[in-house]
C-alpha angles and dihedrals in degrees: 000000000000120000086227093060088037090052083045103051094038091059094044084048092046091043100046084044087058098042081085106073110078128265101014112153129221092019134129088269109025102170125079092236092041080063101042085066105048084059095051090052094048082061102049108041131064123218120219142165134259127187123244140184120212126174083352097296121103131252140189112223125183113230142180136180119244123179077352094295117119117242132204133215104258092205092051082049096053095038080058101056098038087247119153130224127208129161126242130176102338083311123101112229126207132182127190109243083261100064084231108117128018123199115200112201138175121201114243095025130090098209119093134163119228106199089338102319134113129230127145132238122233090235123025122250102262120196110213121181097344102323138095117223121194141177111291099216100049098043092051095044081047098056094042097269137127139212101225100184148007090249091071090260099153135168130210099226124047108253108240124252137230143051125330138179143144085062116189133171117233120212095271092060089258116139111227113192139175120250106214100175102067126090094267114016119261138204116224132190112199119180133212098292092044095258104154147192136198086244103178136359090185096132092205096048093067102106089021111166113241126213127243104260088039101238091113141035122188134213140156129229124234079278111065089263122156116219131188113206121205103224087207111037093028085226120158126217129175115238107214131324093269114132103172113127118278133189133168107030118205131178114224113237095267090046088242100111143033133210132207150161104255134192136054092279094040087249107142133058113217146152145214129227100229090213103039102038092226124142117224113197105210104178128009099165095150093248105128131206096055107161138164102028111187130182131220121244093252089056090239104112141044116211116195153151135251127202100215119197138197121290122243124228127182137156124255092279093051091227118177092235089053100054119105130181119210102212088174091107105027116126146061118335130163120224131178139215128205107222102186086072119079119236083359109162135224114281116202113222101175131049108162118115092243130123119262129196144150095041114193143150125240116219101253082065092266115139118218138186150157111265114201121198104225080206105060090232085121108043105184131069111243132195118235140203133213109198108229093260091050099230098119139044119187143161101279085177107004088165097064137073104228121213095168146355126193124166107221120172097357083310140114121223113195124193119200134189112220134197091273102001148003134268119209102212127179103218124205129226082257095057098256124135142205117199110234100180137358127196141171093225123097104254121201116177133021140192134176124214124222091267091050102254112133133217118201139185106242107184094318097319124116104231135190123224107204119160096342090312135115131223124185113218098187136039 
């Protein structure tokens, strides 16, 4: 602890001790009758403990009830939050670690300023055999806290509030999201206990794309710009002088090169060396709508989609009421392209009509993504997989109804919508799963850090998966 904070609570201890003895002036209680009081309380009402959590860790608080309202031990309280506590003027000041916010209270009196301004307490502040107890929910909304829960779950610092989505870990454990709702776009990094800072207002860095081992997100400007973003610093740096269009970042698995679809028709696959600058094209082979390009681990083979459209038929003449168009192959479809072979061509490993998302590559070489039926005869999402020599496509989870999929540390995180709800589930290569989370709010991304721990959007809310528990960081 500070000296400061221990100087500070030492006088206010030594100062509400002495608010007992009659007649002292400029103390707590400074009346005879304000004193008689305070001893016949002493007499009348027993103290006892209660158990809280704050930031995560527990802590014991006294408490008593007064006018049948419980009352906390304002210097536990303060101890807890890392507050400290000073006297001033017959008023007892106290400022949150942070020097943000100061609450200014007098016992016996319900009235109280919070950076200057006054509000009241239900229940006055009472001092009883030496310590002051207070109201729990206004001293801790005074001081830039919050009560997260009925279960005495509390944090030191007020979640903040609004609409989040495009969440990513950087390499400390800390959630950075972007907040869509302001007048510009932010984003903001929030740590375990909900802390947060604005981290970045760069507009074109929400739904960066962040490295493996989360030093770097990148992320590309309106023209056709690469960016590399410091997850610690928040620093921006420019990767190469290449402007040609990119779309669907994706690190490689040793964090040295990025891959994208380039061109205006999204008709090249191509990546970037993160140290030289220099763009490889790796296919150019005129399809267009490619989309979601992903790497092997090995580094060996590209996995992709490929919007495919209707096909145009006309007569000789090319007459308008001769054109027809053959929509019986359009749609998704994922192809893959060895790249250890030189001049190799696009193979094509899927044909149905079904809608296909969230491409990625486990890490024995199998491809998996979400299929979708456009007809609602299947009504659930399933997950498929695409074995590594891309002969076969089967159900990998045909009983869920599959939202997301992302492959994080050789594993494969599944989120699923329920009736009223969502599961989380980590599925093996054999199809088992184990269920992670469950919550009856409608989740709509994921994504896993290194270590395993998962952050969702939760209607809108960033929340922390820990241990099979969820925390919400924002409100």
């Amino acid at each position: 602890m500070k000296n400061s904070k221990m100087l500070g609570m030492a006088l206010a201890t030594a100062v509400l001790a002495s608010a007992t003895a009659v007649g002292t002036a400029g103390a707590a209680v400074n009346t005879k009758a304000g004193n008689a009081g305070a001893k016949s309380t002493v007499a009348q009402i027993k103290t006892s403990n209660v158990k809280l959590t704050v930031d995560g860790s527990p802590v014991s608080v006294k408490t008593v009830t007064a006018e049948k309202t419980m009352l906390y031990s304002l210097r536990d309280l303060a101890n807890a939050l890392g507050a400290d506590i000073k006297l001033s003027g017959g008023n007892l000041i106290i400022q949150d670690a942070l020097q943000l916010y100061e609450l200014s209270l007098k016992v016996g009196s319900k009235d109280y300023r919070v950076n200057g301004e006054t509000v009241q307490f239900g229940t006055a502040p009472q001092q009883i055999g030496g310590t002051v107890y207070v109201e729990l929910s206004p001293v801790i909304e005074a001081l830039g806290g919050e009560i997260l829960s009925a279960k005495g779950e509390l944090s030191s610092v007020g979640r903040l509030s609004g609409q989040f989505d495009l969440p990513f870990f950087d390499a400390a454990g800390n959630v950075i999201a972007a907040k869509e709702d302001g007048e510009v776009p932010q984003l903001i990094k929030l740590d375990s206990a909900g802390r947060y800072e604005v981290f970045s207002s760069n507009q074109n860095a929400a739904g960066a794309v962040v490295s493996p081992d989360g030093s770097q997100a990148a992320f590309t400007d309106e023209n056709g710009g690469l960016y590399l973003l410091n997850t610690v610093s928040g620093l921006v740096k420019q990767l190469g002088k290449d402007t040609s269009v990119k779309t669907d970042l994706s690190w490689s698995q040793d964090g040295k090169s990025l891959y994208f679809i380039q061109g205006d028709k999204q008709e090249k696959i191509a990546y970037i060396s993160v140290d030289t600058g220099k763009v490889t094209e790796l296919l150019a082979d005129k399809v267009e709508n490619k989309s979601g390009v992903r790497v092997t681990e090995d580094g060996k083979k590209a996995i992709y989609f490929v919007q495919v459209t209707g096909k145009a038929e006309t007569d000789k003449e090319g007459t308008e009421e001769s054109l027809k168009i053959d929509y019986s192959k359009a749609g998704t479809q994922v192809f893959s392209l060895d790249l250890a072979t030189k001049d190799s061509k696009p193979v094509q490993l899927t044909s149905d009509a079904y809608n296909k998302l969230y491409l990625s590559v486990l890490a024995d070489g199998r491809a998996i993504y979400v299929s979708a039926d456009p007809d609602g005869v299947i009504p659930n999402s399933v997950l498929k997989v695409i074995s590594a020599d891309g002969k076969n496509v089967a159900d990998l989870t045909g009983d869920l109804d599959v939202v997301s999929a992302v492959v994080s540390g050789g594993k494969l995180i599944v989120l699923a919508a329920l009736e009223n709800g969502s599961k989380v589930y980590e599925v093996a290569s054999s199809g088992v799963k184990t269920e992670l989370y469950s919550t009856d709010k409608d989740v709509t991304e994921l994504t896993v850090s290194k270590t395993g721990t998962i952050a969702l959007i939760a209607e809108g809310k960033v929340v922390l998966v820990q241990g099979g528990k969820g925390t919400e960081l924002t409100k």
